[in-house]
DOMI-804474 format. One line per 3 residues: number of its first residue (from 1); for each residue x, y, z of C-alpha. Coordinates in steps of 0.2 Angstrom, whole numbers, plus 5000, padded with zeros to 4 digits. Layout:
REM residues N
NUM	X/Y/Z | ... $
END
This chain:
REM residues 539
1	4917/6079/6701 | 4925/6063/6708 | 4935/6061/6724 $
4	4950/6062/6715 | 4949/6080/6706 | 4943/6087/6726 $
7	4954/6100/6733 | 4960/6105/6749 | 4946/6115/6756 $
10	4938/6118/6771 | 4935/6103/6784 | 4941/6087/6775 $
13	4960/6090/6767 | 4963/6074/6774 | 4949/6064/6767 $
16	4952/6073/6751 | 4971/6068/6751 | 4967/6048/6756 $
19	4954/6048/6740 | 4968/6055/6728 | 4980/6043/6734 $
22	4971/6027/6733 | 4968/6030/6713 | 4982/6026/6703 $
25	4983/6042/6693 | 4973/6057/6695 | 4958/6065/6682 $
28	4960/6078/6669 | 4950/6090/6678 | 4962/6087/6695 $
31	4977/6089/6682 | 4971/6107/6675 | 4967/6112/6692 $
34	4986/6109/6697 | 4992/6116/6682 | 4982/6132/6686 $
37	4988/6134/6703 | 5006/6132/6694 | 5005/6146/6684 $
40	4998/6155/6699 | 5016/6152/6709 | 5026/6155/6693 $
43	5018/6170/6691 | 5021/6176/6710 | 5038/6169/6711 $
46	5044/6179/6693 | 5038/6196/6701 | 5051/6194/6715 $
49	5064/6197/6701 | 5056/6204/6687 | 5058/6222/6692 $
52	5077/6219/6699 | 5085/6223/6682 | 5073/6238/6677 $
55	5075/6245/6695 | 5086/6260/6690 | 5071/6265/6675 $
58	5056/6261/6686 | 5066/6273/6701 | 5068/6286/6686 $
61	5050/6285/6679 | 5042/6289/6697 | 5054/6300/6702 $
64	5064/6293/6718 | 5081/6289/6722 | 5092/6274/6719 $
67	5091/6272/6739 | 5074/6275/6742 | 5069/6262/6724 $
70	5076/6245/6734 | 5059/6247/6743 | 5050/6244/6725 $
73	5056/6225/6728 | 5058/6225/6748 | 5037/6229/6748 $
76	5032/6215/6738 | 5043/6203/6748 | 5034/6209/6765 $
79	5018/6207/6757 | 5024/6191/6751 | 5032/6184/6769 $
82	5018/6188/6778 | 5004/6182/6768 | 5012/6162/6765 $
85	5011/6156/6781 | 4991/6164/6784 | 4987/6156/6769 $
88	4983/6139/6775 | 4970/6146/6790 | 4961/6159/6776 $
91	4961/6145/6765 | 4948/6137/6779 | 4939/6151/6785 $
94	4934/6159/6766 | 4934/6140/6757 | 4952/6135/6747 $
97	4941/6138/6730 | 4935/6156/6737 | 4952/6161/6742 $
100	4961/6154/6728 | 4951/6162/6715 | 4950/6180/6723 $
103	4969/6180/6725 | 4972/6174/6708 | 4958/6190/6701 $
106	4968/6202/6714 | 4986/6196/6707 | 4985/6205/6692 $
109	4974/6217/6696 | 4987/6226/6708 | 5000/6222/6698 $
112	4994/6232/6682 | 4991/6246/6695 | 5009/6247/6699 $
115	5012/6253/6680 | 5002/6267/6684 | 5010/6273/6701 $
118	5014/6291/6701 | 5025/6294/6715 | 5036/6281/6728 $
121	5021/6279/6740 | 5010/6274/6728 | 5019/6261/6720 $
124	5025/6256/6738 | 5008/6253/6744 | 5002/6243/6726 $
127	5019/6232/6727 | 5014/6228/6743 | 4995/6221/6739 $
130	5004/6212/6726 | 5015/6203/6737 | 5002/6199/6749 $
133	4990/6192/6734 | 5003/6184/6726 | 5010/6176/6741 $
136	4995/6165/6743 | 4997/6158/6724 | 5015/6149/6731 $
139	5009/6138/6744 | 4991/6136/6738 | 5001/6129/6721 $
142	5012/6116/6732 | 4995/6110/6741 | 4987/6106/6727 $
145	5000/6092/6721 | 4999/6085/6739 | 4980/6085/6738 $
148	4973/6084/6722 | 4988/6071/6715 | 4991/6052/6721 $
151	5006/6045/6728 | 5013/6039/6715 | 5011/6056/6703 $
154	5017/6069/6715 | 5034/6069/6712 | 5032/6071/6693 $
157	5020/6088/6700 | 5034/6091/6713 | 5045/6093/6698 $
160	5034/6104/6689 | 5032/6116/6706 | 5051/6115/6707 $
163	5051/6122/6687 | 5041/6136/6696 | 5053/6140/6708 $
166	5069/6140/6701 | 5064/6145/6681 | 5053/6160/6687 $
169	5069/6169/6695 | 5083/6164/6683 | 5070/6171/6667 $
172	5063/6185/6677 | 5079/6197/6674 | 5077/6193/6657 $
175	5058/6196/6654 | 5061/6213/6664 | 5074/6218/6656 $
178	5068/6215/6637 | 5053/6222/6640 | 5059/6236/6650 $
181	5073/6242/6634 | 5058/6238/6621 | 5042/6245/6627 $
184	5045/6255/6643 | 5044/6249/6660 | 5028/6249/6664 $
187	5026/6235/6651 | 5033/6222/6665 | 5018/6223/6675 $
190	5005/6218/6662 | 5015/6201/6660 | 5005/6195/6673 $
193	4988/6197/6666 | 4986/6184/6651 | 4993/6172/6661 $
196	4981/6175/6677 | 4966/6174/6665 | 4970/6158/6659 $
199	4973/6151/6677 | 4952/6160/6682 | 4946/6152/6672 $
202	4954/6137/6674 | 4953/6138/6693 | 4934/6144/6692 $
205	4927/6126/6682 | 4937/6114/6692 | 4938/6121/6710 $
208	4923/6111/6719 | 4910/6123/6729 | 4911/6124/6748 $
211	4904/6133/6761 | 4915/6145/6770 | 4917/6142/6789 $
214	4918/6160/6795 | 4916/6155/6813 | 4937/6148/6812 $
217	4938/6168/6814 | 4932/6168/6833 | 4946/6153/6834 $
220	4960/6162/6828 | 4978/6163/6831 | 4978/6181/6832 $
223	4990/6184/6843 | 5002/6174/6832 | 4997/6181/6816 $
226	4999/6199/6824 | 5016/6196/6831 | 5023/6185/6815 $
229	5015/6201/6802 | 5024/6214/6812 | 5041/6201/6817 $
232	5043/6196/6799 | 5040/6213/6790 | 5053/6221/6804 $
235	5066/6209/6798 | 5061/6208/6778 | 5066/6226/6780 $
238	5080/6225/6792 | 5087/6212/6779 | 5085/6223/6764 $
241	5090/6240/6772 | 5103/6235/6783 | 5120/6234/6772 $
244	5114/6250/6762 | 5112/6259/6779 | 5127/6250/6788 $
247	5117/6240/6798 | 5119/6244/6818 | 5124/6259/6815 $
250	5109/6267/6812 | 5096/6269/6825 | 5083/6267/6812 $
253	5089/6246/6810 | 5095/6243/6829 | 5074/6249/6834 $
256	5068/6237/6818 | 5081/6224/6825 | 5075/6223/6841 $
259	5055/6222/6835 | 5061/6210/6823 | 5068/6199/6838 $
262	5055/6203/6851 | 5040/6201/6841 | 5046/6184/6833 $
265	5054/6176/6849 | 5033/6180/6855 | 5028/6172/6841 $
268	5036/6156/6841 | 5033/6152/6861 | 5013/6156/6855 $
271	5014/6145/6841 | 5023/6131/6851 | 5009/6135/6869 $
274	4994/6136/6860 | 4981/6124/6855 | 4976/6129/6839 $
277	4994/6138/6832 | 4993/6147/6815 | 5009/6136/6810 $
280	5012/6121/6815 | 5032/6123/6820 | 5032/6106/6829 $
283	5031/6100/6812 | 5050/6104/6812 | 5054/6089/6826 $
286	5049/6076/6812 | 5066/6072/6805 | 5064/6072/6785 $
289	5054/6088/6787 | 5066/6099/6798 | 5081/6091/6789 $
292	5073/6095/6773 | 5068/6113/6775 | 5084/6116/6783 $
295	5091/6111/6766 | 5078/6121/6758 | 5084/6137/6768 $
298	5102/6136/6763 | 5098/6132/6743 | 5086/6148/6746 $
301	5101/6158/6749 | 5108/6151/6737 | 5095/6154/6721 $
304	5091/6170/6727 | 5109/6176/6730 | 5117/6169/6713 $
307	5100/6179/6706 | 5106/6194/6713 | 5125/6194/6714 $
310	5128/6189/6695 | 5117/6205/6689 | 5124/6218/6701 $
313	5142/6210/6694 | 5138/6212/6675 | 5130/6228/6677 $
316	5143/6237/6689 | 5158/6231/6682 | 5154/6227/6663 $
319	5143/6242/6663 | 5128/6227/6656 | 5108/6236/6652 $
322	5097/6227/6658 | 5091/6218/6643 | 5108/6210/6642 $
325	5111/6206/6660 | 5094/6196/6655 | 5101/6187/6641 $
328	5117/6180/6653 | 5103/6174/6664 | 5094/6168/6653 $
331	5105/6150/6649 | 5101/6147/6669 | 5084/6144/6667 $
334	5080/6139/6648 | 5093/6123/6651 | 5078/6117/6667 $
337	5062/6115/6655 | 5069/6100/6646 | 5081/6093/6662 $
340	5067/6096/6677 | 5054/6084/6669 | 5068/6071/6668 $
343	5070/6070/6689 | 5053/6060/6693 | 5061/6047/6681 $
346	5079/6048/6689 | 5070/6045/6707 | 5063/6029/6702 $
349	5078/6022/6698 | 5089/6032/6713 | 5088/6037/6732 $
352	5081/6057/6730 | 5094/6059/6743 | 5108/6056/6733 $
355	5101/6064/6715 | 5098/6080/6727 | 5114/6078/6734 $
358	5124/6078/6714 | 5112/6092/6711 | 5118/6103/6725 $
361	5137/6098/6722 | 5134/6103/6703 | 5125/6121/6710 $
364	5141/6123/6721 | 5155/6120/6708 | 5146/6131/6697 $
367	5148/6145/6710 | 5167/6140/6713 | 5167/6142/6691 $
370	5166/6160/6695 | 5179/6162/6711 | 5196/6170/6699 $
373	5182/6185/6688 | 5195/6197/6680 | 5191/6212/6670 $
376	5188/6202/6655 | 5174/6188/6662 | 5159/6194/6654 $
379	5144/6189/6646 | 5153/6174/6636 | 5163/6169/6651 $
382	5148/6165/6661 | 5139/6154/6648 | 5147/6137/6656 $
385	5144/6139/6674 | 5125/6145/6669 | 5123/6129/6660 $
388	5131/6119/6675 | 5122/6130/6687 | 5105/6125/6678 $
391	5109/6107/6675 | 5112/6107/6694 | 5098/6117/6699 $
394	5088/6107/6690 | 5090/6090/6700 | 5090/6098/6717 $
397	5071/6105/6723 | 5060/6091/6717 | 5069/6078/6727 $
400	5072/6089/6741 | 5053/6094/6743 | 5049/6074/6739 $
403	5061/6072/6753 | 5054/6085/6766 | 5036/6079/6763 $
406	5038/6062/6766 | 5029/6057/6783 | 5017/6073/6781 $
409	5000/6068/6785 | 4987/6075/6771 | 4978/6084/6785 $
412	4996/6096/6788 | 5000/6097/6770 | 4994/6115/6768 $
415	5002/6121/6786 | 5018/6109/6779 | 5017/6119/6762 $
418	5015/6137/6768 | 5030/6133/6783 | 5043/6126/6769 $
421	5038/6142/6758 | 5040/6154/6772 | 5056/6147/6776 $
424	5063/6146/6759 | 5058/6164/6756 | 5066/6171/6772 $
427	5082/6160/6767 | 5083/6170/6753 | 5080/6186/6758 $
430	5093/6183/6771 | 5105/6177/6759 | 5104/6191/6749 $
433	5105/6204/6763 | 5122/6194/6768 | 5129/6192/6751 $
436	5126/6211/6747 | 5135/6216/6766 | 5148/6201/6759 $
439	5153/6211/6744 | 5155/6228/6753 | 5164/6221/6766 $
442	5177/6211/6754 | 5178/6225/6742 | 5182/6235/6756 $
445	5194/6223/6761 | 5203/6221/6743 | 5204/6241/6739 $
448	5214/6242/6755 | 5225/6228/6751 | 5229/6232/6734 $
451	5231/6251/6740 | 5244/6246/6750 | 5255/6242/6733 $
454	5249/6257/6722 | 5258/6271/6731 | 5266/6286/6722 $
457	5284/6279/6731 | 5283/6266/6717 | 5293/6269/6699 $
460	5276/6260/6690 | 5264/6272/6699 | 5273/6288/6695 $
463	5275/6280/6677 | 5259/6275/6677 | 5254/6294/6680 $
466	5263/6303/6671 | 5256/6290/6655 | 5241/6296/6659 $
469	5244/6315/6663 | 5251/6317/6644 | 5236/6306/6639 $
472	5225/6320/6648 | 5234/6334/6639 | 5232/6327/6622 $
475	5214/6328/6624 | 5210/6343/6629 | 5216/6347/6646 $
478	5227/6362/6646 | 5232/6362/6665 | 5246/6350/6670 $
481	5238/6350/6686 | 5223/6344/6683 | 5228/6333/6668 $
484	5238/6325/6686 | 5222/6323/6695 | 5212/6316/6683 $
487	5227/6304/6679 | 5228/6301/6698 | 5207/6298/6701 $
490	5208/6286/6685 | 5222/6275/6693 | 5209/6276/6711 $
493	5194/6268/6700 | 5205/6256/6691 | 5209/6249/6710 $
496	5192/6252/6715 | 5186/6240/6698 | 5199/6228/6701 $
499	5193/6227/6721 | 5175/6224/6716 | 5177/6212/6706 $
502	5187/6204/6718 | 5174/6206/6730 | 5162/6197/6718 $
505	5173/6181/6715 | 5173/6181/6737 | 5154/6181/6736 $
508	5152/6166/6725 | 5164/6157/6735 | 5152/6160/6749 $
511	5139/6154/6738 | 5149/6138/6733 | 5150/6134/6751 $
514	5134/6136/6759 | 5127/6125/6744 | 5143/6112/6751 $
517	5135/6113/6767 | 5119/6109/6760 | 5123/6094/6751 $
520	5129/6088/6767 | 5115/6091/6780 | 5105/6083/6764 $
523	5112/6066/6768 | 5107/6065/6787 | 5089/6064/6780 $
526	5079/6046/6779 | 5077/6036/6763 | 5059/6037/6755 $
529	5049/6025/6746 | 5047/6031/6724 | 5031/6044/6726 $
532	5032/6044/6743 | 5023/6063/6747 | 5012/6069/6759 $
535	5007/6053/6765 | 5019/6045/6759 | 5032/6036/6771 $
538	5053/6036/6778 | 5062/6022/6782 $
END
């Protein structure tokens, strides 16, 4: 096997990059193995949304409550979270081919088991080991195209990575739900295994062999790898539990609150004191980096948030299954396999700063699209601000993450990859938990106001009531009385509808602006040569 088609393994990621990028394009063999590992972060991206539309039949099917299910998804994000940023050191001590490949067995392994799960423990635990083995496919995935890739063909790689990233969670609804209607929801977790057995055995013949270096284990961060597993996994579930449980108000958050802060305030002054840190924050202080994951962060709240607000709104108010909550999505993500490609072509011709910079503005008008939702914005009404949506999302993350790692040397692309992961994930998850206390808090805001105008002092409500008392009569109740109340409850949900939907037009507003302010801090980064990735250069 050349120098080319090497990977990043243990002892020489730097030698292994500069080899790749002095050859003008890369082997087959280094092509398949990218490819692999892309199907691998595919894969462990989709599962963060697969199970979101088929969450009410998975809670049914084991036996738990609506509020006790959210930990179905919260689990596999922990597991996730934590894993990312490890990966890099594992990926030393056990040998990048060793590590890869047993992650990529265990992937699907836990995931088939979760169709099995008999109770909410159980799946739980196996969501979990999901998470934690699918983490590792994300960032391993991204330090392949920096490693095994030259200059000149990383962006087009880049490109195919951002297809992984935002596809996987615009299809993922719609996989879940068709499957979940059709053949049961179990069926959503064998998805996984075809595809996991193509990238084995792909991985297995084009990985190179290397000894494992299990003396890195005495040099350890453990100290920060102890205090960012237990910070992280405080605030993942802080973050997914809080609006549901009304955040500080419940002793249960304020203790994970203050874990969360204490245990990750001690992480980051050990990471930033010690000699050897498990990841490498001062990697922030170069410019194109912190700019860029900074950018990273706010469109993670942003493709994680419109992933989760547009199904909550189509199947709370227009009463949507989940098969055709998928089917909206699904004009978000198919729109990206022919426009993605395209981007590596565009950045030859134009600064990535300002192709990333029309792709955010294009993600934020579509948002703004969806700012006066009536009763009547269903399905069909979405079909336009999808498209836009996906042409925009389309021409953000691959110059964005050509962007961020410009400057990165070849020996920090892995500690680069799994910090800008880490990052993005956690922007997500905190976007999410903020847009979901957004909507209560606006919907809140919005019954009140409207409830102010719908009194029984008003000739239209007392109309409006008796309507609906005579309706009530006519079909089948025979007490006036509680013809009235039912006529009166009626009137309560119509305000209630009328205030979430409401609610929902202020969350994508939110959306539209945070991606605003995106495209803005974008511009403050350095202009980059065409190809120019991990050891690639800013001006």
């Amino acid at each position: 096997m050349s120098n080319t088609t090497q990977t990043l393994s243990s002892g020489s990621p730097g030698a292994v990059a500069t080899a790749a990028t002095l050859s003008e394009n890369a082997s087959t063999t280094a092509w398949i193995a990218v490819l692999a590992g892309l199907i691998g972060a595919f894969m462990a991206i989709l599962n963060i949304q697969i199970t979101n539309a088929s969450l009410l039949d998975i809670e049914g099917g084991i036996g738990t409550g609506v509020d006790n299910g959210a930990w179905i998804s919260t689990s596999y994000l922990i597991g996730e979270i934590v894993v990312i940023p490890l990966t890099d050191y594992l990926s030393r001590v056990f040998s990048f081919r060793r590590y890869m490949l047993a992650n990529a067995i265990l992937f699907p392994l836990f995931s088939a088991a979760c169709a099995f799960a008999h109770d909410l423990g159980s799946m739980i635990a196996l969501r979990g080991l999901q998470g934690f083995a699918g983490g590792v496919l994300i960032p391993m995935a991204f330090t392949m195209v920096l490693t095994k890739l030259p200059k000149a063909q990383q962006p087009f790689g880049l490109a195919l990575f951002a297809l992984s990233v935002t596809f996987a969670p615009a299809i993922g609804p719609t996989i879940g739900g068709y499957l979940t209607e059709n053949y049961g929801w179990q069926s959503i977790f064998f998805v996984n295994t075809p595809p996991s057995l193509v990238m084995v055995i792909a991985l297995y013949f084009t990985l190179e062999k290397k000894p494992m270096q299990l003396s890195l284990l005495k040099e350890g961060d453990w100290a920060g790898i102890v205090t960012m597993a237990i910070g992280l996994s405080a605030l993942q579930t802080v973050l997914e539990e809080g609006n549901k449980d009304d955040w500080f108000q419940s002793p249960f958050i304020v203790k994970l609150a203050v874990t969360a802060a204490v245990f990750l305030t001690a992480f980051v002054v050990i990471e930033l004191t010690v000699a050897k840190p498990l990841v490498q924050l001062r990697l922030l202080k170069q410019r194109n980096f912190g700019v860029g994951v900074l950018v990273n962060v706010l469109v993670g709240v942003a493709l994680f948030g419109t992933v989760y607000i547009l199904p909550q709104y189509l199947g709370q108010v227009q009463r949507y299954n989940a098969e055709q909550i998928g089917f909206v999505l699904a004009w978000t993500g198919l729109p990206q396999l022919l426009i993605i490609p395209l981007v590596p072509l565009l950045m030859k011709r134009f600064d990535a700063r300002y192709i990333g910079f029309v792709g955010i503005s294009i993600f934020a008008a579509s948002c703004f699209m969806n700012i006066t939702l009536s009763l009547d914005s269903a399905g069909d009404q979405f079909f336009v601000p999808n498209i836009v949506r996906a042409i925009g999302q389309a021409l953000v993350l691959t110059p964005i993450t050509v962007i961020t790692t410009a400057g990165i040397a070849p020996s920090e692309a892995a500690a680069a990859s799994g910090l800008s992961n880490m990052l993005r994930n956690l922007g997500g998850a905190v976007g999410t938990a903020t847009l979901a206390t957004v909507l209560t808090k606006r919907e809140q805001f919005h019954s009140n106001i409207i409830g102010q105008s719908v009194t029984i002092y008003r000739d239209e409500v007392r109309d409006r009531i008796g309507d609906l008392t005579q309706y009530f009569m006519a079909h089948g109740v025979s007490d006036i009385a509680v013809a009235q109340h039912k006529a009166i409850a009626a009137i309560g949900a119509t305000v209630r509808r009328q205030a979430l939907i409401l609610g929902f037009s202020d969350t994508f507003a939110v959306i539209g602006t945070v991606l605003a302010l995106a495209a803005v801090v974008l511009l403050f980064t350095r202009k980059i040569q065409v190809g120019a990735g991990a050891a690639g250069g800013a001006h």
